[in-house]
Backbone as ProteinMPNN parsed JSONL, in Angstrom:
{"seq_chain_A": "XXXXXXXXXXXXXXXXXXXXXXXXXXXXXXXXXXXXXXXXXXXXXXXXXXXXXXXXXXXXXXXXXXXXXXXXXXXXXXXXXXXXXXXXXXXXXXXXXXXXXXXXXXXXXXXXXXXXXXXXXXXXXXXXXXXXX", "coords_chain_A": {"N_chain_A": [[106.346, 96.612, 99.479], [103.187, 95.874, 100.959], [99.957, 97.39, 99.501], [98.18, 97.642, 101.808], [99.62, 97.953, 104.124], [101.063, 100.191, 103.361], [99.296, 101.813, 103.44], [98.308, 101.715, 106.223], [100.884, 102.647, 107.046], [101.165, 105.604, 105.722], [98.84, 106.359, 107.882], [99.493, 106.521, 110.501], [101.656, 108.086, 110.56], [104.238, 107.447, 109.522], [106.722, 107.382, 106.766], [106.643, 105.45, 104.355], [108.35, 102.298, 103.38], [110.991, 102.626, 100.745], [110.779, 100.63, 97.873], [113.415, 100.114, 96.849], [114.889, 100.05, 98.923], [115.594, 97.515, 101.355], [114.561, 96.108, 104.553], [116.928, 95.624, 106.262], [118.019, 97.798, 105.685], [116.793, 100.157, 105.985], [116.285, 99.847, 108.877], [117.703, 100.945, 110.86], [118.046, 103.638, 110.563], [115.689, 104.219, 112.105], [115.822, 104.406, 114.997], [115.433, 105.353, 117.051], [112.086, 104.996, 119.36], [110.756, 107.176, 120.262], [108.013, 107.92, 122.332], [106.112, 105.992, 121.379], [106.497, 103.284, 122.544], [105.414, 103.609, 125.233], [103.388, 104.477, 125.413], [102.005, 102.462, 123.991], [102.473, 100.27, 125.768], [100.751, 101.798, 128.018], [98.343, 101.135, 127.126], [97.708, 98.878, 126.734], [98.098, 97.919, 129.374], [95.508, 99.464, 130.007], [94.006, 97.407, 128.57], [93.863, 95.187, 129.575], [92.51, 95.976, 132.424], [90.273, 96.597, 132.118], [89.191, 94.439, 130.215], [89.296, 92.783, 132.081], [86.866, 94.231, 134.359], [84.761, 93.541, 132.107], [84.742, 90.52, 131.868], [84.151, 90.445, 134.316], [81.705, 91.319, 134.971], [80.277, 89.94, 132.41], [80.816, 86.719, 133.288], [79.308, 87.178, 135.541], [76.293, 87.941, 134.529], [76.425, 85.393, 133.275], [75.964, 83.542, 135.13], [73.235, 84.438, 136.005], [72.1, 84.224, 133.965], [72.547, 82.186, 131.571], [72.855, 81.854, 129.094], [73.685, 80.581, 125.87], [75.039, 83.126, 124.445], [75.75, 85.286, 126.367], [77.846, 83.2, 127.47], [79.557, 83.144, 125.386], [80.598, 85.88, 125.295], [81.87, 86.017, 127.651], [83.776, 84.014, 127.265], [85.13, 85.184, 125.388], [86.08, 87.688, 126.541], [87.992, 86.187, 128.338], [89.704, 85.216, 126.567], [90.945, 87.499, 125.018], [91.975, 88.685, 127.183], [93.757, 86.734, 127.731], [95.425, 87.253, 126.035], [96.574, 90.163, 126.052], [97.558, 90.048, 128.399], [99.749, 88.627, 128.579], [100.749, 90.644, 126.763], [101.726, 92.364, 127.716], [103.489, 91.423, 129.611], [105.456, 90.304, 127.878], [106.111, 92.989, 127.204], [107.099, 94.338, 129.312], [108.148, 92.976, 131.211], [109.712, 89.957, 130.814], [112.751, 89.223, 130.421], [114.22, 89.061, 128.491], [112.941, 89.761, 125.408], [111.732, 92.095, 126.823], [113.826, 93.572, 126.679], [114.842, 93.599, 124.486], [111.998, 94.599, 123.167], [112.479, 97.572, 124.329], [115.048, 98.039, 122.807], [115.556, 97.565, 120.132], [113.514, 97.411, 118.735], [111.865, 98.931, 115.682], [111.279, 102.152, 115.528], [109.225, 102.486, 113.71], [107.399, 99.82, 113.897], [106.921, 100.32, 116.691], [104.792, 101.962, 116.021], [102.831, 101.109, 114.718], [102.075, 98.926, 116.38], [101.482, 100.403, 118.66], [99.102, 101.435, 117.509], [97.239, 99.553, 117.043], [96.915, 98.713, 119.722], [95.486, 100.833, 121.023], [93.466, 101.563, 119.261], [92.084, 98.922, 120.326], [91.748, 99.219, 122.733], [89.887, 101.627, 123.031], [87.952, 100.58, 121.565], [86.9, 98.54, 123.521], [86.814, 100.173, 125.833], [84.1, 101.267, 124.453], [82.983, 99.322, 124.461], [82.338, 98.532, 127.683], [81.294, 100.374, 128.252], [78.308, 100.348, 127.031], [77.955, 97.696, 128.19], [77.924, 98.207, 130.416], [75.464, 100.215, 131.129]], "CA_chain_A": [[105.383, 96.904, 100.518], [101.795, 95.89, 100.04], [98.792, 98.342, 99.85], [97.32, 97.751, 103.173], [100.827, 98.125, 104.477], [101.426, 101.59, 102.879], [98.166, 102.773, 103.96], [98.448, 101.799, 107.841], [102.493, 103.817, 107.06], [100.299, 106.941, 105.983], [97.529, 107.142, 108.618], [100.616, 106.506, 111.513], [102.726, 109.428, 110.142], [105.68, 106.641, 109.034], [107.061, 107.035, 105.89], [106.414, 104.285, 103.323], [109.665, 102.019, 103.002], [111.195, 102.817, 99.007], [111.385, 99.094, 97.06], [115.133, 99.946, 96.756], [115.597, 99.93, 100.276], [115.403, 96.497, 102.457], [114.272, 96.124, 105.655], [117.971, 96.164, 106.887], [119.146, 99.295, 105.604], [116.163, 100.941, 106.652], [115.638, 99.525, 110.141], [119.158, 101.606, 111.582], [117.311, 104.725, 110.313], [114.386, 104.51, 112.834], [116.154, 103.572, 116.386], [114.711, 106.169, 118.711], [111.191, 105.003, 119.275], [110.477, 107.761, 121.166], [106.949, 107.418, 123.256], [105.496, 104.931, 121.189], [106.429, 102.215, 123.432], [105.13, 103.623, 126.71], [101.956, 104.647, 124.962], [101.223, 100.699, 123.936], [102.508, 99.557, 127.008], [99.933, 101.961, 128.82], [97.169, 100.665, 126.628], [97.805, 97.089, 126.913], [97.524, 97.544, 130.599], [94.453, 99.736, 130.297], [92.674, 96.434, 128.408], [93.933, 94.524, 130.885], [91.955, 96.427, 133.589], [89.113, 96.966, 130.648], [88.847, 93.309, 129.965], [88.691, 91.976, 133.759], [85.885, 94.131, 134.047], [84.411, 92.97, 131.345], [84.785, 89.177, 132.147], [83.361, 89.935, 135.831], [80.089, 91.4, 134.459], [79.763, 89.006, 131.358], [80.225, 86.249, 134.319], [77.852, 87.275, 136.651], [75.272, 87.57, 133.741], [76.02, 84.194, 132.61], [75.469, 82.509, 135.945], [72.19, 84.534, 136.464], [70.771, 83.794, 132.743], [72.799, 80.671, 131.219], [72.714, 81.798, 127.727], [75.244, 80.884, 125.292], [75.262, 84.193, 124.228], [76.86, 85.859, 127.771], [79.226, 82.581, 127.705], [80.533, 83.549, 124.206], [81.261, 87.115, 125.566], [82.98, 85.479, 128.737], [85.159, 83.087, 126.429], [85.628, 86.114, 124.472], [86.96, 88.561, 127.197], [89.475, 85.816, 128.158], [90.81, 84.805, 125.43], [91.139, 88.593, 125.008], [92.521, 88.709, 128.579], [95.054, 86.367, 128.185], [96.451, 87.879, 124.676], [96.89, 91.396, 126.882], [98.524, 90.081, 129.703], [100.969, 88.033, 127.545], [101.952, 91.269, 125.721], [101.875, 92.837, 128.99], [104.453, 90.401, 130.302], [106.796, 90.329, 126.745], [106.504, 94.447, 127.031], [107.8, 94.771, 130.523], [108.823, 91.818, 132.719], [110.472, 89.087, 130.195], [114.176, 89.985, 130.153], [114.973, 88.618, 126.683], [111.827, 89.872, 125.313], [111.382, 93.227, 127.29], [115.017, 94.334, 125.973], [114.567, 93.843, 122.447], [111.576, 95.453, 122.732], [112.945, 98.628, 124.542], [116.292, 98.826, 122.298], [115.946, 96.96, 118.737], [112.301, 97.498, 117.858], [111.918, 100.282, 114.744], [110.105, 102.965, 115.779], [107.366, 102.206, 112.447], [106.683, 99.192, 114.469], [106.051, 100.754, 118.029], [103.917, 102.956, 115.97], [101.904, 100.39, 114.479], [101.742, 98.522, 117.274], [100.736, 101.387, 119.618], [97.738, 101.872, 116.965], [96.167, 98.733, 117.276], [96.758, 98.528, 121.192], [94.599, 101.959, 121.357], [91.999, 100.91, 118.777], [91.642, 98.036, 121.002], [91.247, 99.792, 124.309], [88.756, 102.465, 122.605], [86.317, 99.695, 121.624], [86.597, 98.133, 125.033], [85.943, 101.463, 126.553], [82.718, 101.254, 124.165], [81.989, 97.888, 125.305], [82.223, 98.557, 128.972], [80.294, 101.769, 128.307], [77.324, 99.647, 126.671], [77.652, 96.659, 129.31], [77.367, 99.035, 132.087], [74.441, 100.87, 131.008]], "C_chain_A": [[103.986, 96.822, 99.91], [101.094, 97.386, 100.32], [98.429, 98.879, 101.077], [99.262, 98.372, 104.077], [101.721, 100.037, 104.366], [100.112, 102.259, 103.211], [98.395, 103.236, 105.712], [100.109, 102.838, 108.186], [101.769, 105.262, 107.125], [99.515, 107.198, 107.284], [98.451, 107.142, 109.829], [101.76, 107.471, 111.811], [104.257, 108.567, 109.988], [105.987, 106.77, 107.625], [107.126, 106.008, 105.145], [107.717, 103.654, 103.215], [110.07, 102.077, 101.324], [111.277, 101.191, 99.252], [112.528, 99.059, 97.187], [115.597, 99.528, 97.713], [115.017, 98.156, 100.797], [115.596, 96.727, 103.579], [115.782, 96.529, 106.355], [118.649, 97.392, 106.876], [118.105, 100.628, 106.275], [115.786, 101.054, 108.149], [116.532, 100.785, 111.081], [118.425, 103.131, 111.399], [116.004, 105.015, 111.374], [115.134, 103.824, 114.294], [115.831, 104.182, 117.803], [113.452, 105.856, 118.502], [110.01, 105.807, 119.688], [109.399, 107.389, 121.705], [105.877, 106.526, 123.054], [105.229, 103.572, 122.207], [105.623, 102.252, 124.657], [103.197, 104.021, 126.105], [100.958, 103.34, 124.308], [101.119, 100.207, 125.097], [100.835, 100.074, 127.656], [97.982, 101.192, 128.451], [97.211, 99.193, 126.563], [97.394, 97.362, 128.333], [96.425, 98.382, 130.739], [93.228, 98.344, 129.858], [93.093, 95.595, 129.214], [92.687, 94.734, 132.064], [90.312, 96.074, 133.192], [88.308, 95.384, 130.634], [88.591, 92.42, 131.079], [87.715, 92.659, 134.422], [84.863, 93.629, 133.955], [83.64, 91.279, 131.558], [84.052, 89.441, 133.493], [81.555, 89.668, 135.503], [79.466, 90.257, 133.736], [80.058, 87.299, 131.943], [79.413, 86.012, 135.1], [76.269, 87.49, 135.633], [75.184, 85.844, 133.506], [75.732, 83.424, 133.611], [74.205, 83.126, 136.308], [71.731, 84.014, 134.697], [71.42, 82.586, 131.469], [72.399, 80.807, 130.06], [74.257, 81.694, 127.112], [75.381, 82.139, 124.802], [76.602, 84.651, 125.625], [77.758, 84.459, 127.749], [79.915, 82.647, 126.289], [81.222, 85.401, 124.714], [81.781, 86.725, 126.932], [84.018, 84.543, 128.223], [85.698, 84.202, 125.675], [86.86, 87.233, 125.192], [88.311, 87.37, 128.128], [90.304, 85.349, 128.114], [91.575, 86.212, 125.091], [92.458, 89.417, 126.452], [94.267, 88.35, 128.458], [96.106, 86.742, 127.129], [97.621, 89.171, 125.136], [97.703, 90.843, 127.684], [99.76, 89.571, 129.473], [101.887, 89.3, 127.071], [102.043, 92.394, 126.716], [103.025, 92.815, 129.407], [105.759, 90.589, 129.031], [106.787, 92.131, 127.166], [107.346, 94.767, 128.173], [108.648, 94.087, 131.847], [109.595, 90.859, 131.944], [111.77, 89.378, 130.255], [114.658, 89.631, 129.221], [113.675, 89.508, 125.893], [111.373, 92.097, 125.411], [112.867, 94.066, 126.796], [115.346, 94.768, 125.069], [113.527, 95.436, 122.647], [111.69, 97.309, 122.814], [114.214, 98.841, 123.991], [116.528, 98.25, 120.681], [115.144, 97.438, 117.994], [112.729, 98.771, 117.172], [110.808, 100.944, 115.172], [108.575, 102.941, 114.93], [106.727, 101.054, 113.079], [106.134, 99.074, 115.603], [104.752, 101.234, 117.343], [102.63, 102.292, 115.613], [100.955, 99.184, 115.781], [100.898, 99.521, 118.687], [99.066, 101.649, 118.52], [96.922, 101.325, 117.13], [96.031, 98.355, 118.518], [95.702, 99.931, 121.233], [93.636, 101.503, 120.742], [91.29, 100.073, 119.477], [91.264, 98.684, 122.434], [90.207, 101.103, 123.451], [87.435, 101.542, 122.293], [86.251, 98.936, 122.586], [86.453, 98.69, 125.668], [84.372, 101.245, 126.072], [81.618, 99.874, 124.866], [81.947, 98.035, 126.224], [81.016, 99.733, 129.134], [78.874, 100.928, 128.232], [77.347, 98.791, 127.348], [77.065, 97.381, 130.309], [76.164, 99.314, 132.019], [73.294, 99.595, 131.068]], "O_chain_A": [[103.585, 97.353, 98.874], [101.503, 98.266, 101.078], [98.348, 100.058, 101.424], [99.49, 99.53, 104.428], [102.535, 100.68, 105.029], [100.119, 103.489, 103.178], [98.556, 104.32, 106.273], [100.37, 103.497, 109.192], [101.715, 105.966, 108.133], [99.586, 108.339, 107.741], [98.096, 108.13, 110.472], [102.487, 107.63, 112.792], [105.301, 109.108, 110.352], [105.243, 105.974, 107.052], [108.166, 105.439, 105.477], [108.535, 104.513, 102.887], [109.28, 101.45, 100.617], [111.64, 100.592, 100.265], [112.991, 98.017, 97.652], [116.553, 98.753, 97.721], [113.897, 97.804, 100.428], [116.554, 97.41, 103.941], [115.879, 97.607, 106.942], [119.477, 97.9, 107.632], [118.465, 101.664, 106.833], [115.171, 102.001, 108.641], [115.932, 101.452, 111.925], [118.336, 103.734, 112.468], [115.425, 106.1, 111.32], [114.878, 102.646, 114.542], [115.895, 103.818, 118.977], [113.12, 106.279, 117.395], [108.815, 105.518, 119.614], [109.452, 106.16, 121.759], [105.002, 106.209, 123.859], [104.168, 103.033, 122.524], [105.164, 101.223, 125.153], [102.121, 103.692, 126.605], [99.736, 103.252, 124.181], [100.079, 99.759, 125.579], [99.907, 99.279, 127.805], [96.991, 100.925, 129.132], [96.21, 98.606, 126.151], [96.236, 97.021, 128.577], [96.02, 98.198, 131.887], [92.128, 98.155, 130.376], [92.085, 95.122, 129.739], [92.041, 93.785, 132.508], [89.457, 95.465, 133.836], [87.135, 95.198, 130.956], [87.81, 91.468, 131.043], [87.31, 91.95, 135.343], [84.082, 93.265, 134.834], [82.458, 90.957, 131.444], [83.263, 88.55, 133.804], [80.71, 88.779, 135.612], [78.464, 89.66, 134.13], [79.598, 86.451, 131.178], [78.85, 84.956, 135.389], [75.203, 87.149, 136.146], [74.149, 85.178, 133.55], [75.157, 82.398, 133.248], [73.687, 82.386, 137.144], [70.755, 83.267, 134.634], [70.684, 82.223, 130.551], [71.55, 79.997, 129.69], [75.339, 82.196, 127.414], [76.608, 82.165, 124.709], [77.804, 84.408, 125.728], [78.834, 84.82, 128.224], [80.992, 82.055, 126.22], [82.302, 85.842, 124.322], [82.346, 87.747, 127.322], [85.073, 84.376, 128.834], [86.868, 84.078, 125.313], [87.97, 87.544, 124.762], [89.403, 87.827, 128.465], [91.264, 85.033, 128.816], [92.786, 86.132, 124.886], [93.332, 90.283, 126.472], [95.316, 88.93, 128.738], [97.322, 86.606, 127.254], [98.815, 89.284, 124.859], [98.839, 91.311, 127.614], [100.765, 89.974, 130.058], [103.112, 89.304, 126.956], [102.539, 93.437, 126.291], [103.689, 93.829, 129.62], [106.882, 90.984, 129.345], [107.928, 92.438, 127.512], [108.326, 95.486, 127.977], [109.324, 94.422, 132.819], [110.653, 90.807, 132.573], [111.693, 90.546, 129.874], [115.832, 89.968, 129.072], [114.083, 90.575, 126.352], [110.987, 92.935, 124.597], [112.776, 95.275, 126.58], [115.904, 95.807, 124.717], [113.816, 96.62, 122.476], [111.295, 98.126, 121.983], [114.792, 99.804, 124.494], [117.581, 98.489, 120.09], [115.422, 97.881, 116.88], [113.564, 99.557, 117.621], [109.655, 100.517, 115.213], [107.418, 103.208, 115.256], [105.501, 101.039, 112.961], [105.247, 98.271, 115.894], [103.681, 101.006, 117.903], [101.538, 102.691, 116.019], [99.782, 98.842, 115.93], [99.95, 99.204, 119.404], [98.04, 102.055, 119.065], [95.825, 101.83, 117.368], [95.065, 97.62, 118.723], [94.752, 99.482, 121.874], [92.764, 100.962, 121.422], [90.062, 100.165, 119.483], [90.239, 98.328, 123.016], [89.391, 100.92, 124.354], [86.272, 101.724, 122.656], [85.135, 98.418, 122.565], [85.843, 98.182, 126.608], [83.477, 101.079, 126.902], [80.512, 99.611, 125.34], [80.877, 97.449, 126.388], [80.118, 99.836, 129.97], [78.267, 100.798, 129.295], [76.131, 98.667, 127.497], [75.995, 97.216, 130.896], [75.478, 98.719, 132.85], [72.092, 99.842, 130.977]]}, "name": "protein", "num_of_chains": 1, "seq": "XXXXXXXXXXXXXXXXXXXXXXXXXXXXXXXXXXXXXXXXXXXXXXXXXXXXXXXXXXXXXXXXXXXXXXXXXXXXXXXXXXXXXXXXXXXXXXXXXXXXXXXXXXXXXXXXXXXXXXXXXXXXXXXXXXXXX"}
């Protein structure tokens, strides 16, 4: 396990995997994910909401002032857009896809995954905060 890898384990409350162990022997050990999942899910569909927004405002700027600036933050929200709605779609509607992820995934990887779906909807809260204003 690298560095960065054993850090993001600490700050998540996951246990570090030992060297001895491989991924397989450890994965069977983590199979309840408990509310990780529903706590990404909800944050994927909050930047969803977050990021269309986003794209309306940083739209309607760019057709009143036609800077590339506001059309790099409208290519930005979505490309951003369509990443979310994708993992939107694999989290809850896919049926190959949405099964895994509700009965295979290891709970260390809801957890990681729920971290960077919140990080991401907290600085798109900030950005909507600072657009608005």
């Amino acid at each position: 396990m690298g560095p960065w890898t054993a850090a993001i384990a600490t700050i998540i409350g996951a246990h570090p995997i030992p060297p001895s162990l491989g991924a397989t022997t450890w994965a069977p050990l983590q199979t309840d994910p408990g509310i990780w999942p529903t706590i990404a899910q909800v944050s994927v569909g909050a930047n969803v909401l977050l990021l269309a927004v986003l794209g309306g405002i940083w739209a309607r700027n760019y057709w009143q002032f036609r800077s590339k600036h506001t059309l790099g933050l409208l290519v930005f929200s979505v490309l951003l857009l369509a990443e979310n709605a994708l993992a939107l779609y694999y989290y809850m509607v896919d049926p190959t896809l949405a099964t895994w992820f509700a009965t295979a995934v290891p709970a260390i990887a809801w957890r990681a995954m729920m971290l960077l779906h919140v990080l991401e909807t907290v600085a798109l809260l900030f950005l909507v905060w600072i657009t608005w204003d």
